[in-house]
C-alpha positions as CSV (number, residue, x, y, z in Angstrom):
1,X,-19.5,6.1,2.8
2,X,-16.0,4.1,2.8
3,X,-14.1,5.0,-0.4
4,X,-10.4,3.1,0.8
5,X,-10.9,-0.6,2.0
6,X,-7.0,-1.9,2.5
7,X,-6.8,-5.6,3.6
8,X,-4.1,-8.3,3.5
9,X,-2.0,-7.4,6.5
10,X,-1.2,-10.0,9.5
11,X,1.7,-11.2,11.5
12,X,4.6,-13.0,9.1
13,X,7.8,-14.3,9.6
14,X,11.2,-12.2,8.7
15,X,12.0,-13.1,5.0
16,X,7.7,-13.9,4.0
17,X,5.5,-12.2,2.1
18,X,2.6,-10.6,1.8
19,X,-0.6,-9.3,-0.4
20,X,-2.2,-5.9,0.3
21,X,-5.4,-5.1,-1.6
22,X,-7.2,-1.4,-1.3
23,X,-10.4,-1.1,-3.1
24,X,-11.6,2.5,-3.9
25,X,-14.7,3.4,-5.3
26,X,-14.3,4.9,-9.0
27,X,-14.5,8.1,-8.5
28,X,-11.0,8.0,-6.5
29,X,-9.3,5.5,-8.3
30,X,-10.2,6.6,-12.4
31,X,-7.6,8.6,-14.1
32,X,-5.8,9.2,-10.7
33,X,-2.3,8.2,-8.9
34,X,-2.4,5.9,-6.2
35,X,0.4,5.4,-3.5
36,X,0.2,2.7,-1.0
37,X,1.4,4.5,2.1
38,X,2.9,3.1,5.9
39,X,3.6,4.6,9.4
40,X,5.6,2.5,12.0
41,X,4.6,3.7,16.0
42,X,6.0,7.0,16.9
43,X,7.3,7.5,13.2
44,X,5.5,9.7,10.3
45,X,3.4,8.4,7.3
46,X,5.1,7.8,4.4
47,X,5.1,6.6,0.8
48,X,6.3,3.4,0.2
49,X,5.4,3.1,-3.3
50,X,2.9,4.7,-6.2
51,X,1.1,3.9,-9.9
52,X,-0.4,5.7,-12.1
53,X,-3.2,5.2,-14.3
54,X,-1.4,4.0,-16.9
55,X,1.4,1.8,-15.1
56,X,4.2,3.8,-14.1
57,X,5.4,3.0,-10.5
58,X,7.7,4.3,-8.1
59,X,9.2,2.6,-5.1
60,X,11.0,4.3,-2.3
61,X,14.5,2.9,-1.5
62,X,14.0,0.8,1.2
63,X,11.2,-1.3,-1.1
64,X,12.9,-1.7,-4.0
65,X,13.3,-4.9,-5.1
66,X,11.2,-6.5,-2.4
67,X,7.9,-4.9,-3.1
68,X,5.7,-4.7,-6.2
69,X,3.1,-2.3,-6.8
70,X,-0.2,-2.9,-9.4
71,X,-3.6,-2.2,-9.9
72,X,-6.6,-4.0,-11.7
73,X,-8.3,-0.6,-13.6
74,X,-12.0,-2.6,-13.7
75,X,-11.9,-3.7,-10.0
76,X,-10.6,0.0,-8.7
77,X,-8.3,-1.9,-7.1
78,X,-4.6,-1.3,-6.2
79,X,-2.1,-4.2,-4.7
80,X,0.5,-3.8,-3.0
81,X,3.0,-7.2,-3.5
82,X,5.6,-7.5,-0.2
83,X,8.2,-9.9,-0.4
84,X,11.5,-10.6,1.3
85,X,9.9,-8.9,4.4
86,X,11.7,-7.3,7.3
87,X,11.2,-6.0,11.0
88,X,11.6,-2.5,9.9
89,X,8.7,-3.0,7.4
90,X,6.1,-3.3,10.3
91,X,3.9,-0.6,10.2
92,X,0.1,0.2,9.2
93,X,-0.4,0.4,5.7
94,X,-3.1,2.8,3.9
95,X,-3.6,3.6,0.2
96,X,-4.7,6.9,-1.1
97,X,-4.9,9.3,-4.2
98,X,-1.3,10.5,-4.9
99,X,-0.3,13.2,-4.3
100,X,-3.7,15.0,-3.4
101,X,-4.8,12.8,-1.2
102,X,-8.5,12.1,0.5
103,X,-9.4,11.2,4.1
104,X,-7.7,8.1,5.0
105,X,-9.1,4.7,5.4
106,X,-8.4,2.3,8.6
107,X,-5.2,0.6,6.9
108,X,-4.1,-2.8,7.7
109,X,-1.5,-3.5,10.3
110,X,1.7,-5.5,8.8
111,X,4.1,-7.2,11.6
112,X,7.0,-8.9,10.5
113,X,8.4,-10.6,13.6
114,X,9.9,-14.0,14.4
């Protein structure tokens, strides 16, 4: 039974963006947090951003401004907007319930290389 489904990643240049979708089945995604979430090779996972049910979002530093968290209530989806991309942003990227999170989905590799 697969409740996280993230998609969107591939290979794009420095400076390009980027669409990442997660679709969670309801019982994860109603009334709950989500955080879209990365680790880099040899690096720990971490948050790169979050939403609440009702809108409010949080970015970590090295996001803001380039990156653009939302989430579409009636699909149980959350998106994860990446713009201005860097080298540094490569990693796999997974969504999951914040803060008490579930067991984690495949993710979807993002490369940012020239």
């Amino acid at each position: 039974q697969v409740q996280l489904a993230e998609s969107g990643g591939g290979l794009v240049q420095p400076g390009g963006s980027l669409r990442l979708s997660c679709a969670a089945s309801g019982s994860i995604f109603r009334f709950n947090a989500m955080g879209w979430y990365r680790q880099a090779p040899g690096k720990q996972r971490e948050l790169v951003a979050r939403i609440t049910s009702g809108g409010s979002t949080y970015y970590t530093d090295s996001v803001k401004g380039r990156f653009t968290i939302s989430r579409d209530n009636a699909k149980n989806t959350v998106y994860l907007q990446m713009n201005s991309l860097k080298p540094e942003d490569t990693a796999v990227y997974y969504c999951n319930r914040y803060p008490n999170s579930i067991s984690w989905g495949q993710g979807t590799q993002v490369t940012v290389s020239s």
